[in-house]
C-alpha positions as CSV (number, residue, x, y, z in Angstrom):
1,X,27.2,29.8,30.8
2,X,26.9,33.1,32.2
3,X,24.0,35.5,33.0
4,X,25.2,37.8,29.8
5,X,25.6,34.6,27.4
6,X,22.4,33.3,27.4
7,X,20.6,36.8,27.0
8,X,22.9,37.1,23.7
9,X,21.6,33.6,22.5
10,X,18.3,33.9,23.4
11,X,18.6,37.8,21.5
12,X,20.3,36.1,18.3
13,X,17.4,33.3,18.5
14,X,15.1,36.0,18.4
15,X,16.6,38.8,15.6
16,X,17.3,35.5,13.6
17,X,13.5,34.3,14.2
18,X,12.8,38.5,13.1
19,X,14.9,38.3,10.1
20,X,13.5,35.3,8.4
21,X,9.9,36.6,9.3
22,X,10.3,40.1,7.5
23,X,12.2,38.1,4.5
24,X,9.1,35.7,4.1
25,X,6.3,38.5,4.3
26,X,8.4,40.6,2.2
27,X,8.2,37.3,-0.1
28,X,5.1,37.3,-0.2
29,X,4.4,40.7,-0.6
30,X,6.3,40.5,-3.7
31,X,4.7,37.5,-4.9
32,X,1.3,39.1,-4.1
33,X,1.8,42.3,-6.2
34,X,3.4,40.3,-9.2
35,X,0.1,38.1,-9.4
36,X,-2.4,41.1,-9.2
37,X,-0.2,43.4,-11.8
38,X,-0.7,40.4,-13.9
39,X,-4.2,40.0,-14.2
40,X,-4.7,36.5,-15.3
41,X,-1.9,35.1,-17.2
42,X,-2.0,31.6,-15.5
43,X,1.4,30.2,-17.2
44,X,3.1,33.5,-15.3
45,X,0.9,33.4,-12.3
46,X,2.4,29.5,-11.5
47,X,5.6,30.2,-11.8
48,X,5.2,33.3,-9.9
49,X,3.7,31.2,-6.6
50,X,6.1,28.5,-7.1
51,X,9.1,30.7,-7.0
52,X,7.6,32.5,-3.5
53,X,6.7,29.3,-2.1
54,X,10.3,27.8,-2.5
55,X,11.9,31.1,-1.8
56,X,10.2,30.9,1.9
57,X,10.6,27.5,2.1
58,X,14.6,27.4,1.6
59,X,14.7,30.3,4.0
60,X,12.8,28.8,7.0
61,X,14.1,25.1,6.5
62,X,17.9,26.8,6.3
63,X,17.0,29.2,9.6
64,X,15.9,26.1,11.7
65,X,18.6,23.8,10.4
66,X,21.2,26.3,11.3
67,X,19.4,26.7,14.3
68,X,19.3,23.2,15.6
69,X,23.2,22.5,14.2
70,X,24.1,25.2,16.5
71,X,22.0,24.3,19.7
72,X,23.9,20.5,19.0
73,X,27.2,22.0,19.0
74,X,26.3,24.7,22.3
75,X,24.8,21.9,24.1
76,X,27.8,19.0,22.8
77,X,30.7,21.9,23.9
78,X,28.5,22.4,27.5
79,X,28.6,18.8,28.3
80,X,32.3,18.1,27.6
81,X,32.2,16.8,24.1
82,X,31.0,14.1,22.9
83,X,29.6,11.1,24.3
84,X,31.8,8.2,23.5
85,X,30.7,5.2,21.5
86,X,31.1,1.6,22.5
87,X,33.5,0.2,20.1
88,X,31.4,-2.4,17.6
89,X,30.8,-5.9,18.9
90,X,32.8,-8.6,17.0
91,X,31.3,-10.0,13.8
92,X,31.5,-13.9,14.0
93,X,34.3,-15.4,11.6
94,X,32.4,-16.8,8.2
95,X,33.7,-19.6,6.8
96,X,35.7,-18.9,3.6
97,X,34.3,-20.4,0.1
98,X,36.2,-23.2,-1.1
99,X,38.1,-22.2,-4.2
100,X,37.9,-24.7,-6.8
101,X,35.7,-26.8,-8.8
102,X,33.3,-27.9,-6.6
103,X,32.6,-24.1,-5.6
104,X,31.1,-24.1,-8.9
105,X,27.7,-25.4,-8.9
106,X,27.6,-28.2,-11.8
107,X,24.6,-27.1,-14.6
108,X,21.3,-28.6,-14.3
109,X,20.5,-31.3,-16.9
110,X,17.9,-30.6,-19.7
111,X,14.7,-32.2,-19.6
112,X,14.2,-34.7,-22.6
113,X,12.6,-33.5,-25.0
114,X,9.9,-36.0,-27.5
């Protein structure tokens, strides 16, 4: 990687970092104006919270998934691909179950009864 890459990752790292950020505060911001206009309807107030909390927490779990799908795939294409697997080891053969009658267990026999 040259000089001229790795500033442009390390500047999309850090807008991307920038732009959830200022979506998150603006989140809250939101969330913080709609409960205080509001002025103590509960019901309203809950749903209000819940809605900002998984707002900012779909945006920042999406940002760092994203984030650490592409530094896999930067750092997979930098060292040639991928690292080959060893092919499975060899399952020992299991015997096949008879087919026929004595497969089938024979019922138990009824205790007698006085």
């Amino acid at each position: 990687m040259s000089g001229t890459e790795i500033e442009l990752e390390k500047d999309k790292a850090k807008f991307g970092l920038l732009a959830v950020m200022v979506s998150n505060v603006a989140i809250v911001a939101v969330a913080v104006v709609g409960v205080w206009r509001l002025k103590g309807d509960t019901s309203v107030i809950v749903g209000i919270l819940t809605a900002a909390f998984t707002a900012v927490s779909s945006m920042t779990t999406a940002y760092l998934g994203i984030k650490a799908v592409s530094n896999t795939a930067r750092s997979m294409t930098l060292a040639g691909g991928p690292v080959p697997q060893q092919p499975p080891a060899p399952t020992p053969s299991v015997p096949a179950t008879p087919v026929g009658t004595d497969a089938i267990p024979a019922p138990a026999t009824p205790a007698p009864t006085s």
